[in-house]
N, C-alpha and C positions, 0 to 999 in steps of 0.2 A: 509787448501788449500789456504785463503785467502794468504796467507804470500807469498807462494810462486810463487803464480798471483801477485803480487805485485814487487815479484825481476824480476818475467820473464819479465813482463812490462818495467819495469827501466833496466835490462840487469845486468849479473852478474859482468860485467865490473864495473859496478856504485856503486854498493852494496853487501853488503854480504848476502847469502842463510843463512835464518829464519827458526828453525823449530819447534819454541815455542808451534805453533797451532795445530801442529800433532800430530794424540793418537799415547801414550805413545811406544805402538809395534812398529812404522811406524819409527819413533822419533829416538827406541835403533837401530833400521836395519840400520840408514842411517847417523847417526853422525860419524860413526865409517869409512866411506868412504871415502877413498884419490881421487886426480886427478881433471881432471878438474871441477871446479866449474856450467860450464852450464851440465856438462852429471851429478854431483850430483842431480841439479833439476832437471832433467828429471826423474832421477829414482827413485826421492823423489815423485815427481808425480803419478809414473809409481805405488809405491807401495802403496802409501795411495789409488789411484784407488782401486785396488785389494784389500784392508784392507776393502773397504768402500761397496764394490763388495758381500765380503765374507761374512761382518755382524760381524767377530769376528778374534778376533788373536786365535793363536794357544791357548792349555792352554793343562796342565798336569791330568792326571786321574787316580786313580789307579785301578787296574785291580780285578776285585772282587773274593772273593772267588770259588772255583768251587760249584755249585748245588751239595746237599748232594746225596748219594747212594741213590738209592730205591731196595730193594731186593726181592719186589712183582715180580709175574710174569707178563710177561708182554702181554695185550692184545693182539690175535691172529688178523692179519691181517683181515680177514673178518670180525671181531667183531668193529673192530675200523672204519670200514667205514659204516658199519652198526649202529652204535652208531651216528654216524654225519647226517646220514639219517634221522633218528629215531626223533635225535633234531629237524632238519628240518623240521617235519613232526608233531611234538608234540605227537609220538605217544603213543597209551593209554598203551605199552608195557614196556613203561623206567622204570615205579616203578617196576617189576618184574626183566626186566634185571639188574640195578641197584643192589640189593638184591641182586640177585643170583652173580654178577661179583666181589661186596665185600665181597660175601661168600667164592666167593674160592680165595679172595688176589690177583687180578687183579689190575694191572695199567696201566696208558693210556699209549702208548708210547711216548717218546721224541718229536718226530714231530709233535706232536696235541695237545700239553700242551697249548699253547699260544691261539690254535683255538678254546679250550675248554674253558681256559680262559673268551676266546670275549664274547666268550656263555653265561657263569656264569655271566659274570657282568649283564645282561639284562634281563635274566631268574631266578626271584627266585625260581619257582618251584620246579627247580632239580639243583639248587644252591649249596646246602649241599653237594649232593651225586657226582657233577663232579668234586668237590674241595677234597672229600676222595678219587677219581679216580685219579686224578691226583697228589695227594700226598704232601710232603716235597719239591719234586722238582715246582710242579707249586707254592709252599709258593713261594719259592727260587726266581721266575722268577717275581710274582706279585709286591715281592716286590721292584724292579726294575722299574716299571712301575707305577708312580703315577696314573693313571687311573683305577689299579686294587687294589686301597689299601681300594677299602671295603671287597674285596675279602681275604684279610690275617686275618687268624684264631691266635690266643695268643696260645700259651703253654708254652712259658714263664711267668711266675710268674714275671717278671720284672714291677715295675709299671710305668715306662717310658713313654710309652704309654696313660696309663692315665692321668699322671702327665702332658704331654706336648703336647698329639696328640688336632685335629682337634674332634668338639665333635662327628662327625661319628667315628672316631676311638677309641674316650675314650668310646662312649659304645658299641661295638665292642667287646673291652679288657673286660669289667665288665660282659657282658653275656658270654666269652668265660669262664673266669678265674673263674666267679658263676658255671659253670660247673665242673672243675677240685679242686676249693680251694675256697667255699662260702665263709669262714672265712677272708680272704684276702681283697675279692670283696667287702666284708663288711665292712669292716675296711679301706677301701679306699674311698670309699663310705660317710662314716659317718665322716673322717678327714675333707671334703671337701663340706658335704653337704651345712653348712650356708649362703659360697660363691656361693653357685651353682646359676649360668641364673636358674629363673624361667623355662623358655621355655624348658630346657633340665631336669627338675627332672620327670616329670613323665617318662617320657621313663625309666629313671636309676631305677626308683620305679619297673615299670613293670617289670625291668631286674632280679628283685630279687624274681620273680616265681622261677626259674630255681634253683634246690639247696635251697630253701624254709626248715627256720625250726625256733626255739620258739627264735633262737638266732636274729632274726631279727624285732624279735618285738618291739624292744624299737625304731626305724628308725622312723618304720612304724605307730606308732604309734603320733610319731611325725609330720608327714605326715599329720596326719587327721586335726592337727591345721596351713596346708599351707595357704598362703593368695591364692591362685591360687586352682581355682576348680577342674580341670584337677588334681593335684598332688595329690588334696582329693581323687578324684573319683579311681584314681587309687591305693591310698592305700587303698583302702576299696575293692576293686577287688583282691587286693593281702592277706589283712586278712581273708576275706571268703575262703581262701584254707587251714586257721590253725584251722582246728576245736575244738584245745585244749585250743585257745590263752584267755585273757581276752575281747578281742574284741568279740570271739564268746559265751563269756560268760554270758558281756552285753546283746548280744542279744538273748540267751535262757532267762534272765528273762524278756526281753518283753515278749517274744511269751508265757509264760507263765502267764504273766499279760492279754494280749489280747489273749489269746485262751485258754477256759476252757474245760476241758475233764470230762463228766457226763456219766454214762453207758451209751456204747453200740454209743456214740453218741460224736458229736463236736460243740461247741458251739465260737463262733468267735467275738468276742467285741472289736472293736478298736476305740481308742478316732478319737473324731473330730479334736484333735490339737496333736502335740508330742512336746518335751519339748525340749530345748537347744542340752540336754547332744545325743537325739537319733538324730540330726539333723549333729552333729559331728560326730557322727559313719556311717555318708552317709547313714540314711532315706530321705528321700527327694520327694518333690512334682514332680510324673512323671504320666503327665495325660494318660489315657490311653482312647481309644474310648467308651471300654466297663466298664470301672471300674471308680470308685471316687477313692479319695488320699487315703482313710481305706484303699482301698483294695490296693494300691499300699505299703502304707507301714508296711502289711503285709505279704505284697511277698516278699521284700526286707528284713525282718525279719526273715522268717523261712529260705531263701535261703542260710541265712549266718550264721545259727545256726546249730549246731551238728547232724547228722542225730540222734541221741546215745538218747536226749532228748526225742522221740517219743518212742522206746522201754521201756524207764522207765515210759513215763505216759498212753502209752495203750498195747503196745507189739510188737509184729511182723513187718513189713512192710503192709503186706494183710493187717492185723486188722486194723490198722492208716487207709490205704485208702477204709477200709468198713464202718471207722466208721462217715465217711463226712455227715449229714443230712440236711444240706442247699444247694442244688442244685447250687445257685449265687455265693456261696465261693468252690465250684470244679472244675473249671477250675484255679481258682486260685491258692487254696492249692497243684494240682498238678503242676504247672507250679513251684513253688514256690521249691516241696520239688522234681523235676528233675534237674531243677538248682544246689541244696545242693548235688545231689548224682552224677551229673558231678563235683564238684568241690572236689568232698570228695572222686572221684572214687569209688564207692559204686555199686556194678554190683546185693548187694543183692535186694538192692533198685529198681535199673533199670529194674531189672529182673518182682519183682512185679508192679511197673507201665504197664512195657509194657504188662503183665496179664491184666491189666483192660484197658489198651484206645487204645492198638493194635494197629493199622496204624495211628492210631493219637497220637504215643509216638512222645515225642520231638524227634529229631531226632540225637541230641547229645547223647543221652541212649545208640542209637544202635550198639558201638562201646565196649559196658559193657556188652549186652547180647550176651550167648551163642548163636552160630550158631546154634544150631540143633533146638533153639526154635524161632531162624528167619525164618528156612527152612518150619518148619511146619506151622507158618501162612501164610507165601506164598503157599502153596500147599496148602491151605483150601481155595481160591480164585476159585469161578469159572467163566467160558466165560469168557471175555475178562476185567473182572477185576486182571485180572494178571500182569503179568509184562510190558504188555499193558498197564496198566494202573498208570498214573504219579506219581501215592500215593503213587506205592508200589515202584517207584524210589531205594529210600532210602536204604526204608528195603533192595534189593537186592544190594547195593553198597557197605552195611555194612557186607556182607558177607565173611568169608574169600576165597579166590583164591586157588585151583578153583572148580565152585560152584560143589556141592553134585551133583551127579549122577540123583536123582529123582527129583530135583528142573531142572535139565538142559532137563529131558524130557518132563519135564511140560511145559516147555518154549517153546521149539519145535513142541511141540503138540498144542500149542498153536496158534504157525503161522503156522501151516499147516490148522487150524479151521479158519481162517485169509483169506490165501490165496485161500479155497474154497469158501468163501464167495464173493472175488473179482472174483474169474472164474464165477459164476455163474450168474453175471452181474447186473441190475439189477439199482433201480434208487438211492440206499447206494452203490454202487458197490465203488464209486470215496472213501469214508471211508477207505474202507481195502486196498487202494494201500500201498506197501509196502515204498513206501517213508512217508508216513504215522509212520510207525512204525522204522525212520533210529535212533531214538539214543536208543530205547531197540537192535535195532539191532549191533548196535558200541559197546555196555555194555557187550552183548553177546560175541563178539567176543574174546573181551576181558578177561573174566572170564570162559568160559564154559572148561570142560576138554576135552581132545585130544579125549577122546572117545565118546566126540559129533558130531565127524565127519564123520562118518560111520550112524548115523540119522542124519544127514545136507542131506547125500546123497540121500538117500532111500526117504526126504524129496521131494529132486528136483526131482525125478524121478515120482516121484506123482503128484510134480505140475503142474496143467492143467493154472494157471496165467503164464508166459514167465518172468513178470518183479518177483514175487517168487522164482521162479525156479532158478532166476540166482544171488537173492539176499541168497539163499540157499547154493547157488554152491560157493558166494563169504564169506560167512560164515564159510565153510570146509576151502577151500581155507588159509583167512586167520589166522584161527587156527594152520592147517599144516606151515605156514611159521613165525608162533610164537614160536613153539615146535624147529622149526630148528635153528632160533637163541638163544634160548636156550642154547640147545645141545651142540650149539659151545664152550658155556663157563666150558662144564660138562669137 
């Protein structure tokens, strides 16, 4: 602009019109113009304004491919605005409609891909399941949108991605691709590990749970000599899931150096110091309030040891945990050998813990025991040690959907024991108000079967408390309006 302030000033008469200064767009539009020399400035003006207005000259784009076919069916109207409710509302119902809407090959429609999109970036919870809802076409559309590119899942085997993305997307591509081609993700993995940022190997370590097998041991094991503690810690979190490997081999003959097995009995001897070689395999000083360093790397010993070793030196699951005789190493041994049987998936294991410490199983187990032997320790609960009570939490969350018949009457029979205690007044009466009991009553709602609603009712019709009664009514209620969006998807 300077240039051309400069001729307007002097007069075109005087000088010639400059357009050295002007971007290059402004520059081609206006050299190519005959006539008079003051209407050239003017409109040389007129258009670097408007260039300078706009932020950018025109520029060429090419037009993208169209979004691939989806040949799902496609969600029914009421379902899809019910779905957006549903998010809005976090309600406890989306992991069931979920399930049931990928069972029968539902996809979202066209108009809500983007709004689903918004969702997912924000919401990991139901992350996974609005990105299989929405399909190929929201890949399609994400990836268009730099905002949404934590949201693009790999299925190409391309390593692209890895080779050149941003490090959220290079492990992105290695958890997706561990998925479909371990051998790949491996192998791209370990081209590249030397150079890797400290800062990004343990995640990539982590990423190698997924698709876990003996072929990844050499990585990993490598791992345990990183200068960086995090990349240790974490491959020693990832070898305690190979129960076969040499890592869990080292540490069967600890646990059999420090735990001696004499009839009928467990005797437990751990040095005061561990040596180099156990300090590499992620033993380590983790004080605990109740325990010294023995007992810490103890636990961390048998947790990452073969369940397989206890059967060859005493037998069964029971037997091992009958044959505990020092009281101050049972909280430990079992803490130790739940640990081993989550990470080993071991349900025979789980099963005989939760025989002996019952509400006091870790709570990780109860995803390995049998329903029917959940059901029955919840029904051997009485008064208001039930589902009233925060312990049993768990156990009923771990249940499957939806609960047994005789569990869902107990529960009912329950708040109705509840709410005549609140009728009957009294200076406990404030105890049994039912806001007192609002997230057994949320859990309920959630899980109970349709034919809980028919005693929800006969419930309210009993109850002499108003706020029961209508906490009853809103029970049925919204069971009945759980079954109906359901339904829609059947």
């Amino acid at each position: 602009m300077s240039s051309l302030i400069s001729t307007a000033l002097l007069g075109t008469s005087r000088t010639a019109v400059a357009f050295e200064d002007l971007p290059a767009d402004v520059r081609g539009a206006v050299e190519t113009r005959d006539g008079d020399p003051a209407a050239v400035l003017l409109a040389a003006a007129v258009l670097e304004r408007a260039y300078r207005a706009g932020g950018a000259g025109s520029t060429a784009a090419e037009v993208p491919p169209p979004a691939p076919e989806d040949s799902r069916l496609m969600l029914p109207e009421s379902s899809s605005a019910h779905l957006l409710s549903m998010l809005a509302a976090k309600a406890t119902l989306l992991d069931d409609w979920f399930s049931l809407a990928i069972e029968h090959n539902f996809r979202a429609p066209d108009h809500l891909v983007a709004e689903l999109l918004s969702y997912a970036r924000t919401s990991e919870l139901y992350r996974e399941n609005i990105l299989r809802i929405v399909g190929e076409r929201g890949q399609w559309l994400a990836a268009r949108n730099p905002e949404w590119s934590t949201l693009i899942r790999h299925r190409d085997a391309s390593p692209g991605p890895w080779r050149h993305g941003t490090p959220a997307e290079r492990l992105q591509w290695l958890a997706d691709i561990r998925r479909s081609d371990p051998a790949l993700a491996l192998a791209e993995l370990a081209k590249s590990w030397e150079t890797e940022r400290g800062e990004y190997k343990a995640a990539f370590i982590a990423a190698l749970s997924a698709g876990l097998s003996a072929d990844d041991v050499p990585i990993l094991e490598h791992a345990l000599d990183d200068k960086r503690k995090d990349v240790r810690r974490e491959a020693v979190n990832v070898l305690r899931r190979l129960p076969g490997s040499p890592f869990a081999e080292r540490m069967a003959q600890r646990v059999q150096v420090w735990v001696r097995v004499e009839p009928g009995r467990i005797i437990v001897d751990v040095p005061e110091e561990i040596d180099a070689a156990a300090r590499r395999d992620g033993i380590e000083d983790r004080p605990n309030p109740h325990t010294d360093y023995r007992s810490e790397y103890v636990r961390q010993a048998i947790a990452a040891t073969s369940l397989t070793l206890w059967s060859t030196m005493i037998g069964e699951p029971a037997a091992v945990l009958s044959s505990i005789t020092e009281a101050i190493w049972e909280p430990i041994l079992h803490d130790a050998w739940s640990t081993a049987a989550v990470l080993q998936h071991n349900s025979e294991w789980a099963e005989a813990i939760f025989t002996v410490r019952g509400l006091s199983t870790d709570r990780r187990l109860l995803p390995l025991i049998p329903a029917r032997a959940l059901a029955d320790l919840l029904l051997s609960g009485t008064g208001d040690a039930n589902v009233l009570h925060p312990d049993r939490a768990a156990v009923y969350e771990a249940l499957p959907r939806p609960w047994p018949a005789d569990v869902t009457a107990s529960v009912i029979a329950q708040w109705e024991r509840v709410a005549a205690r609140r009728a009957d007044g009294g200076a406990r009466a404030n105890e049994f108000s039912r806001y007192k009991y609002a997230a057994s009553l949320r859990l309920a709602q959630a899980n109970f079967p349709y034919s809980a609603v028919p005693l929800l009712n006969r419930a309210a019709e009993r109850a002499r408390d108003i706020d029961w009664q209508q906490a009853f009514i809103k029970a049925a209620t919204t069971i009945v309006h759980r079954k109906t969006l359901l339904e829609e998807l059947t």
